[in-house]
N, C-alpha and C positions, 0 to 999 in steps of 0.2 A: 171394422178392420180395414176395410178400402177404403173408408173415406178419411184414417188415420193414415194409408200410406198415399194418396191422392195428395193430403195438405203436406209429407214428409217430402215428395217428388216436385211437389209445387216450390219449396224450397231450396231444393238440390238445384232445381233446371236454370233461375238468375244465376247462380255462383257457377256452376260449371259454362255456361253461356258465356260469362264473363271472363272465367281461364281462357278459355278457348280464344275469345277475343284477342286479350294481351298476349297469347302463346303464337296468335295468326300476326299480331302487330308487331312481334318482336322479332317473326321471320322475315316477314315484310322488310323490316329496316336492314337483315343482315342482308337478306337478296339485294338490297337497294345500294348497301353500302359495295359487298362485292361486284354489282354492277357498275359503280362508279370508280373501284379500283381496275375493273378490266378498259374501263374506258379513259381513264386518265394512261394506263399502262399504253392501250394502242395509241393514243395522240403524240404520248411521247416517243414511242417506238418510229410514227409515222415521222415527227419533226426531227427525231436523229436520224432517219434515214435522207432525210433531205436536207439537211445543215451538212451531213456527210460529204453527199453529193456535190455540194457547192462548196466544199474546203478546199481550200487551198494547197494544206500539205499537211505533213503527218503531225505537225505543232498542231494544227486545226483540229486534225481530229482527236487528240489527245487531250485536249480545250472541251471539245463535245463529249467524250467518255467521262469525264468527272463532273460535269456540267449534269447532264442526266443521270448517274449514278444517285449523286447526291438530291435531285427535286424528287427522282422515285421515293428516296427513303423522306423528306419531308411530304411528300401526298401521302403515301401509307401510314405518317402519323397523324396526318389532320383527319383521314376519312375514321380511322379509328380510333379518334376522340370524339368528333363528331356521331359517331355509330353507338360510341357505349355510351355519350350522354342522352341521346334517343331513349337507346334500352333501358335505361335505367328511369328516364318517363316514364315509358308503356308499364313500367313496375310499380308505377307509383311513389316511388321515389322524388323525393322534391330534387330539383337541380340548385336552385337560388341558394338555399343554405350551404352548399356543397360547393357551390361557386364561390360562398364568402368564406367558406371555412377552408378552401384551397388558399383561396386569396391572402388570408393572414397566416396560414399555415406557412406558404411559399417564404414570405417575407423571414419566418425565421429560419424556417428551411434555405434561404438563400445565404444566410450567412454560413452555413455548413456548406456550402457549395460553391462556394465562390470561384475554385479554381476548375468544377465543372461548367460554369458558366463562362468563365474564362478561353476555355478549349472550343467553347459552340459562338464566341463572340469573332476570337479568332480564328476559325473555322470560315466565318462569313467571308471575313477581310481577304484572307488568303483565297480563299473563290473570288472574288469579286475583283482583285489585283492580280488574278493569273499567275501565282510565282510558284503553284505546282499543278503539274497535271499526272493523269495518268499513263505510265507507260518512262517517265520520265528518269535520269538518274539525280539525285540531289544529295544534298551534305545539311546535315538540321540536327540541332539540338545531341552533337558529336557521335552522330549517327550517319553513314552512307549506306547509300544503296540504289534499288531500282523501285519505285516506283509504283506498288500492287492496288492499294486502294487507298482513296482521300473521300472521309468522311466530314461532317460539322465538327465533329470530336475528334477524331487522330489523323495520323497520315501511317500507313501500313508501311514500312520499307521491307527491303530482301537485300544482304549485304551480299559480296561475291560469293563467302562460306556457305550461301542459302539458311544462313539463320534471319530471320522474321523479327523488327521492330516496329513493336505500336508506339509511336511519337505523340504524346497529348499536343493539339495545336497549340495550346498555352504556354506551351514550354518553347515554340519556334519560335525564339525574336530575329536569325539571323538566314537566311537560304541562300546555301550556294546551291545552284542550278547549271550543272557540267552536260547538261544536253539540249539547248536551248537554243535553235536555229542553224548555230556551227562551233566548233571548236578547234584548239590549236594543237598539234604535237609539238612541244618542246625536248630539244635535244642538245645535250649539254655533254660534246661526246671529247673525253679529255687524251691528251698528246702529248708526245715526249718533246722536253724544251728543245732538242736536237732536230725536232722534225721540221720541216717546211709546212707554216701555217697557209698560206695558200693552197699549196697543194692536196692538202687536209680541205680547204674550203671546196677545189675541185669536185677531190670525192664525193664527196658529199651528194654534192649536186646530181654527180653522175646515178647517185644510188637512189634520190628523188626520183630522177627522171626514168629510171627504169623502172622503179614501183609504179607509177604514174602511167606508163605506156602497159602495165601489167594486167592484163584484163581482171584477174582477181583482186585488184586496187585500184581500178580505175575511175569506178561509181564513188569508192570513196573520199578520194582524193580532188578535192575543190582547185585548190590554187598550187604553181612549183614551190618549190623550197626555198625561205628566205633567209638569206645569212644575216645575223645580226653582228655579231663581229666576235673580236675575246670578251668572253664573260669577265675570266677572271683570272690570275695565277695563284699555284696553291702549288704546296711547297717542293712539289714535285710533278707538276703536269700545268699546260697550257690548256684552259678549258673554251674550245670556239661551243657557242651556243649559234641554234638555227629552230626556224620551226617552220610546221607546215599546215595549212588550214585544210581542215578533213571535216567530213557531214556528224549529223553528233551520234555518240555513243561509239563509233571507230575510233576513238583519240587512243584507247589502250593496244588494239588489235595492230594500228598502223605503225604504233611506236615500237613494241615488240619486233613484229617484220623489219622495220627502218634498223634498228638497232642489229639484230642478226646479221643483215646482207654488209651491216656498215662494219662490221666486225670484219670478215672476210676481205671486203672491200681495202680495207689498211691492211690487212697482211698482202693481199696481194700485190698494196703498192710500197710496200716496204717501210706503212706510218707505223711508229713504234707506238703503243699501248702501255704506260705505266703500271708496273705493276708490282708486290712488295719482293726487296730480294736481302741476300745476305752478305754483310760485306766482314770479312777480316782482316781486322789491324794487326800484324806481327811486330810493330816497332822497330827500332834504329837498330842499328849494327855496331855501334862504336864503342864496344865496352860496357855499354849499361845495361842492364837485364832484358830480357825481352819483356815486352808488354802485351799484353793480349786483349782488344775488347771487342764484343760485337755491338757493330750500328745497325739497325734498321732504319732504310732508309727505301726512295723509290728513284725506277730511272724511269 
């Protein structure tokens, strides 16, 4: 009987020897792998803290936030391909078939996917041309908004409503980019044909220049206000247009402000504001019936 369980035990000890092996080799590679994730994570950590430091301005570092956003999420995919084709060694698992059997898998898989490859092609581009970053406002694929996150695959927008769009990059052929170094407030503020268009251009000025000297508008306001002259006439107001060059993402805040004082500003100087009114026609007097009709019209 012992020397029946001597030759059973002599058995058991290679195979379990051998679990134990692969079960020590396959922690081995996870330790190895998460060791090389906390160290890809501090080198990146370490070189955005010092690309930081050495930027220029807030374009720079919104250039460095999406720049490492995005290599974090490609290193966490290569260590963890890299980590399960290890594991799946130490299993005994061939890799080589598995490589070829992706390999032509892929190719018919790639035609089912085309517009995912598509979104991680144009994902590149668009990193590598700078024409979104994080932090950013933009207009894409009839979509605006601010900016939350830029992937290989999407760009996350947040419209003023705080409702959330995933943009596939695939679908970007066109970027407006409304916060990009500086921006202009246009102002397109219309008057009554009666009024004195200079003196309209005065105002104006004056109400620049007081925002501008306004400590709560002063960081944001770059240059005075430039008159460009009459826009246009329409069919009941004279429309002067002017703008004024502001730092980016204040273009809404400052035109708001401009617009309110500029309001004020013409009643106080007695610029008439067109607005819709009522006129009634009674007709002639001379024996024919009266007529009656309403125009809408503006003064």
């Amino acid at each position: 009987m012992s020397s029946l369980l001597h030759r059973f035990g002599a058995q058991i000890a290679p195979e379990f020897e051998e679990v134990v092996t692969v079960a020590l080799h396959v922690a081995l590679v996870v330790l190895l792998a998460w060791l090389g994730w906390k160290l890809c994570s501090r080198l990146m950590h370490l070189a955005h803290e010092r690309m930081v430091a050495r930027s220029a301005g807030t374009d720079a570092v919104n250039r460095i936030e999406t720049m490492t956003q995005v290599l974090r999420y490609t290193a966490a995919a290569a260590i963890l391909i890299v980590a399960g084709m290890l594991t799946l060694d130490q299993l005994g698992i061939a890799i080589a078939p598995l490589v070829a059997t992706a390999g032509v898998a892929g190719i018919a898989i790639g035609f089912g996917l085309q517009s995912l490859m598509k979104d991680y092609f144009a994902g590149i581009v668009l990193l590598i041309e700078d024409q979104i970053r994080k932090g950013e406002v933009i207009e894409a694929a009839g979509k605006a908004g601010l900016v939350e996150q830029m992937t290989l695959r999407y760009v996350r927008v947040r419209d003023y409503e705080g409702n959330v769009h995933f943009i596939p990059n695939g679908l970007i052929t066109t970027v407006t980019n409304l916060s990009r170094e500086y921006a202009y407030v246009v102002i397109d503020a219309g008057i009554a044909y009666g009024a004195d268009i200079d003196r309209a251009f005065g105002v104006m000025r004056q109400v620049a220049s007081a925002m501008r000297a306004d400590p709560a508008f002063s960081s944001r306001i770059c240059e005075d206000l430039e008159i460009a002259g009459v826009e246009r006439w329409e069919n009941s107001a004279v429309v002067p247009r002017a703008r004024v060059k502001v730092v980016p993402l204040q273009q809404w805040n400052v035109k708001r402000e401009f617009l309110r004082r500029l309001k004020y500003a013409f009643d106080s100087a007695g610029i008439e504001i067109p607005y819709p009114h009522l006129t009634v026609y009674a007709g002639n007097s001379h024996g024919r019936a009266p007529e009656r009709f309403l125009d809408t019209e503006r003064r």
